[in-house]
FIGU-710554 format. One line per 3 residues: number of its first residue (from 1); for each residue x, y, z of C-alpha. Coordinates in steps of 0.25 Angstrom, whole numbers, plus 5000, padded with zeros to 4 digits. Each point is the difference from the previous one (the first is absolute). Example, Ala and Ser with C-alpha at 12.3 -4.5 7.8 and 13.67 -1.06 7.14 Angstrom:
BEGIN
1	5049 4982 5031 ~ 5006 5014 4998;
This chain:
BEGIN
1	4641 5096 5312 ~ 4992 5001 5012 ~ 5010 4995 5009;
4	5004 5015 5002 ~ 4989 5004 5006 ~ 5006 4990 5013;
7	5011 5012 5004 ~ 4990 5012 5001 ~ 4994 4998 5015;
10	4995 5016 4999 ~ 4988 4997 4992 ~ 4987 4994 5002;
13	4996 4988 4995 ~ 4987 5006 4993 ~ 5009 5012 4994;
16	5010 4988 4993 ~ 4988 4993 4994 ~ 4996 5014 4994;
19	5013 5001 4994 ~ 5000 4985 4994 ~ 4986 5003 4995;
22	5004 5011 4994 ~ 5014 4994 4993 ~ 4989 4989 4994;
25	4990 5011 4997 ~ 4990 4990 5007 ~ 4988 5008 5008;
28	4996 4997 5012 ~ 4987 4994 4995 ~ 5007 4991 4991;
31	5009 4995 5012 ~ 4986 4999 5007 ~ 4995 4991 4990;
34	5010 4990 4997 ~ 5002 5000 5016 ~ 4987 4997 5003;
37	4999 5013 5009 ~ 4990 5010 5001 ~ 5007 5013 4993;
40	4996 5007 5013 ~ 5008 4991 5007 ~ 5013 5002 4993;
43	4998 5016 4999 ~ 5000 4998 5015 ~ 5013 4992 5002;
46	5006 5009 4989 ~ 4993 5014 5008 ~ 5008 4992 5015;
49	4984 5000 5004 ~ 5002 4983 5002 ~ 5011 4993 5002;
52	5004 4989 4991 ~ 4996 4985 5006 ~ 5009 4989 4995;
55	4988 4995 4990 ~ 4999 5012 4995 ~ 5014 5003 4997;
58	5000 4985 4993 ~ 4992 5003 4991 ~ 5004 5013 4996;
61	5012 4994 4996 ~ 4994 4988 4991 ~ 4992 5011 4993;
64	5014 5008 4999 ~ 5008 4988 4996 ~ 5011 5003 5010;
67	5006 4986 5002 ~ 5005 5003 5013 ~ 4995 4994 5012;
70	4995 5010 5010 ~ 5004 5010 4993 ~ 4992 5012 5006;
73	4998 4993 5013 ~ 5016 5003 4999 ~ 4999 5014 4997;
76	4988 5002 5009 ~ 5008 4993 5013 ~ 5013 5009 4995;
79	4991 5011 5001 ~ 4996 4998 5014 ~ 5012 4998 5005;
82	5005 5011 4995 ~ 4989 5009 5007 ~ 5003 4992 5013;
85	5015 5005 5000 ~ 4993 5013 4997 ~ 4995 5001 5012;
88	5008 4998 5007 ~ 5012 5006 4993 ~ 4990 5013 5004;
91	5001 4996 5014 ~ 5014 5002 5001 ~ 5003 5015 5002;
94	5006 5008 5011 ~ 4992 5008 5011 ~ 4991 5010 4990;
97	4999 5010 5012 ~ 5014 5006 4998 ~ 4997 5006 4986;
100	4994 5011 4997 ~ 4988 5000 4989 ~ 5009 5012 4992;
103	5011 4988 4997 ~ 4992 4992 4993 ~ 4988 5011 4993;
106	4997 4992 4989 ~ 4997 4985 5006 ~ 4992 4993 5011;
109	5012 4996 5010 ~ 4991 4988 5004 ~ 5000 4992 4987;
112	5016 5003 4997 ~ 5008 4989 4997 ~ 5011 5002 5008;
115	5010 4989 4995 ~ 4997 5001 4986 ~ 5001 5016 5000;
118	5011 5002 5009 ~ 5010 5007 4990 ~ 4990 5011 4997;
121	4995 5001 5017 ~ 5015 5001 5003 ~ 5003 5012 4992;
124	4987 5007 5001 ~ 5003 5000 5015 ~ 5015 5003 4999;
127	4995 5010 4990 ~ 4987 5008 5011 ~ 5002 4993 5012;
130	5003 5005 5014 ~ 5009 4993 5008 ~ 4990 4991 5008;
133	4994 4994 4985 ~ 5015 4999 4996 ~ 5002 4990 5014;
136	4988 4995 4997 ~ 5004 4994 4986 ~ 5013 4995 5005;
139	4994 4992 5009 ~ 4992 4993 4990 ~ 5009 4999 4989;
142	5012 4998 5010 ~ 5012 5011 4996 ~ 5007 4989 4990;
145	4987 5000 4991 ~ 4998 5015 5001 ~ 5014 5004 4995;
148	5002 4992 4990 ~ 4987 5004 4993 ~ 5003 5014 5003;
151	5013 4998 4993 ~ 4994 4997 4988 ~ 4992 5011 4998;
154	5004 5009 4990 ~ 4989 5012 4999 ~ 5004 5012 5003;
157	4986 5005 5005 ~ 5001 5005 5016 ~ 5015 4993 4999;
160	5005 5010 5010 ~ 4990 4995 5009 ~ 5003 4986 4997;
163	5015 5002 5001 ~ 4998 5007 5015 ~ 4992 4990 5005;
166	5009 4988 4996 ~ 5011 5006 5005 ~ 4994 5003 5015;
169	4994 4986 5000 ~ 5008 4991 4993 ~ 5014 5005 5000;
């Protein structure tokens, strides 16, 4: 039953406990109680004000009754993880200096992921870009990676543009 909770990495230790407390309808001051925790306490491991120690996270599973050894220092070591590739999947972008702010209106350019995004970067610069932010993506992506997301592209929004710019950069 909890052993689903192992492959999601994105979400906070705390914000799992809430959602376990409240498939059980247990409160958090019933969790503090048979945990032998102040109830502030587990409202700030829950809020991400604390972080969880191993003691903590022991007996917040006895009081649960989840039989599986460590199972939040798992989740909570998943989690960290996945905030360390974060950062530096965040790091890995192309010079930012060759895009205009009008390209990319609607987000900060600084926190883009630019490898977990690149199908939707790829078209919006294919799409508005001027010849120097279209070099610049090809350079990043590498011309392989670029055409074959392009070619599954099947909006016709600013296709015309699109179309043009594949043609004079990657035929």
């Amino acid at each position: 039953m909890y052993e689903q909770y192992f492959s999601i990495v994105t979400i906070p230790t705390g914000d799992i406990l809430k959602r376990i407390l409240s498939k059980e309808n247990i409160s958090q001051r019933q969790l503090a109680m048979k945990a032998n925790e102040l109830p502030q306490q587990i409202n700030d491991l829950i809020a991400g004000r604390r972080k969880f120690t191993p003691e903590q996270l022991i007996k917040i599973e006895k009081a649960l009754g989840i039989e599986i050894p460590g199972f939040f220092y798992k989740i909570q070591a998943n989690h960290t993880i996945y905030l360390i590739q974060r950062k530096e999947q965040l790091k890995h972008k192309p010079d930012l200096s060759f895009f205009r702010r009008a390209i990319f209106w609607d987000i900060d350019l600084e926190q883009l992921d630019w490898i977990e995004n690149k199908e939707w970067i790829i078209q919006r610069v294919f799409e508005y870009g001027n010849e120097k932010e279209i070099e610049t993506i090809l350079q990043f992506y590498g011309k392989e990676t670029v055409s074959s997301l392009l070619a599954k592209v099947k909006t016709k929004w600013n296709a015309t543009k699109r179309i043009g710019n594949i043609s004079r950069h990657l035929q």
